[in-house]
N, C-alpha and C positions, 0 to 999 in steps of 0.2 A: 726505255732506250730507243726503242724502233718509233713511238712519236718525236722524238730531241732531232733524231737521224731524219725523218721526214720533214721535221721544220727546217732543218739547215738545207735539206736539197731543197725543200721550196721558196726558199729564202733566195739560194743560190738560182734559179731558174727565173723568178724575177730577178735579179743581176744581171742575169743573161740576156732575158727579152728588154730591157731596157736599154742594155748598152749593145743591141742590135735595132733596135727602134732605131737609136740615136744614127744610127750607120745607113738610115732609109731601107733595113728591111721593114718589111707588112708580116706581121705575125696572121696566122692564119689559124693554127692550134695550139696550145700549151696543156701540158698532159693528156695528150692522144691515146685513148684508152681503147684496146681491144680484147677480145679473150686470147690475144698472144702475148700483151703485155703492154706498152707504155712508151710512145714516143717524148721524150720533153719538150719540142717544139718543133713546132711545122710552119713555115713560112717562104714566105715569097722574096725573093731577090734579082729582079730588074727582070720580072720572067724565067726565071730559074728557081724550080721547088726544091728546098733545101729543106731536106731531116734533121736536126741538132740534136748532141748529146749533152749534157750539160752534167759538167764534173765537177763539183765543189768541196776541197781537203782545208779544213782545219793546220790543220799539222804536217808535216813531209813523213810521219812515220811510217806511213802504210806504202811509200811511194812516190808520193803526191797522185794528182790528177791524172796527170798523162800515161801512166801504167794500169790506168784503170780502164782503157779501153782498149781491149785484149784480144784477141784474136775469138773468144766465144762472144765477146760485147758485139761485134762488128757484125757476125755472122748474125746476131738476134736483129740488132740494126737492121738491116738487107731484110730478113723477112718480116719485118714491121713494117719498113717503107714498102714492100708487095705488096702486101696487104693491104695498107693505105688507097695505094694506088689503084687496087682492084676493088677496093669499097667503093670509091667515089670515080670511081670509071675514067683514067685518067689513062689517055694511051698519049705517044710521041710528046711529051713533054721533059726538057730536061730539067735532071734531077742532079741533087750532088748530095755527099754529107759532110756538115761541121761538127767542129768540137767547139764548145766552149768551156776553157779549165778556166776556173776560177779559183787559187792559193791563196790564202789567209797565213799567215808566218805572224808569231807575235813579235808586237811591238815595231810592228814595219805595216805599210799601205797594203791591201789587197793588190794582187795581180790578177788581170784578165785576159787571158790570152784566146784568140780566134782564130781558131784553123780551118779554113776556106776550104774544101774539098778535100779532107783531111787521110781518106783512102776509096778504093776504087774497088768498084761493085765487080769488077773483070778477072779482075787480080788478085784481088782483095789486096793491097798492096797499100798499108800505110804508108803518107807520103811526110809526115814528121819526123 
């Protein structure tokens, strides 16, 4: 079960970095691995360092997508992007974070939806 669930997110994370290629981001990392866990993408947009989550549902039973980044998702978020940022010594640069939900519904097209700045590191204050 946990390899089937690992293929579909990596399946889904290529979905994602491709249909942000396609948008003129620069991918910089895909599974950003540290001992606090797992970015699914780091890249660059027009000079702006974008963190991406990347949520890919089969089915709407559990929610879908978009309920799956919750308020303990966001906060792991933020200190993964710290992290990040104090690895590779990265001061005064702006930063944001996306989502990319990615819905499969049978017998219909995939939907991929791209939330630009999706909440805020301040507030923490989803903005979907």
């Amino acid at each position: 079960m946990r390899d089937r669930r690992r293929a579909v997110g990596n399946e889904g994370e290529g979905r994602a970095e491709a249909y942000l290629r396609q948008r003129g981001f620069r991918i910089l990392g895909r599974n950003v691995r540290s001992a606090l866990g797992e970015l699914d993408l780091v890249a660059d947009d027009q000079g702006v360092l974008v963190f991406i989550e990347v949520k890919r549902r089969r089915t709407g039973a559990y929610g879908g997508a978009m309920e799956a980044v919750d308020a303990r998702k966001r906060a792991k978020l933020i200190q993964l992007a710290a992290h990040y940022l104090a690895q590779h010594r990265i001061r005064d640069r702006a930063c944001r974070f996306d989502v990319v939900l990615i819905q499969d519904s049978p017998g219909t097209t995939e939907t991929v939806l791209h939330i630009a700045n999706a909440f805020d590191v301040a507030g923490d204050d989803l903005r979907w």
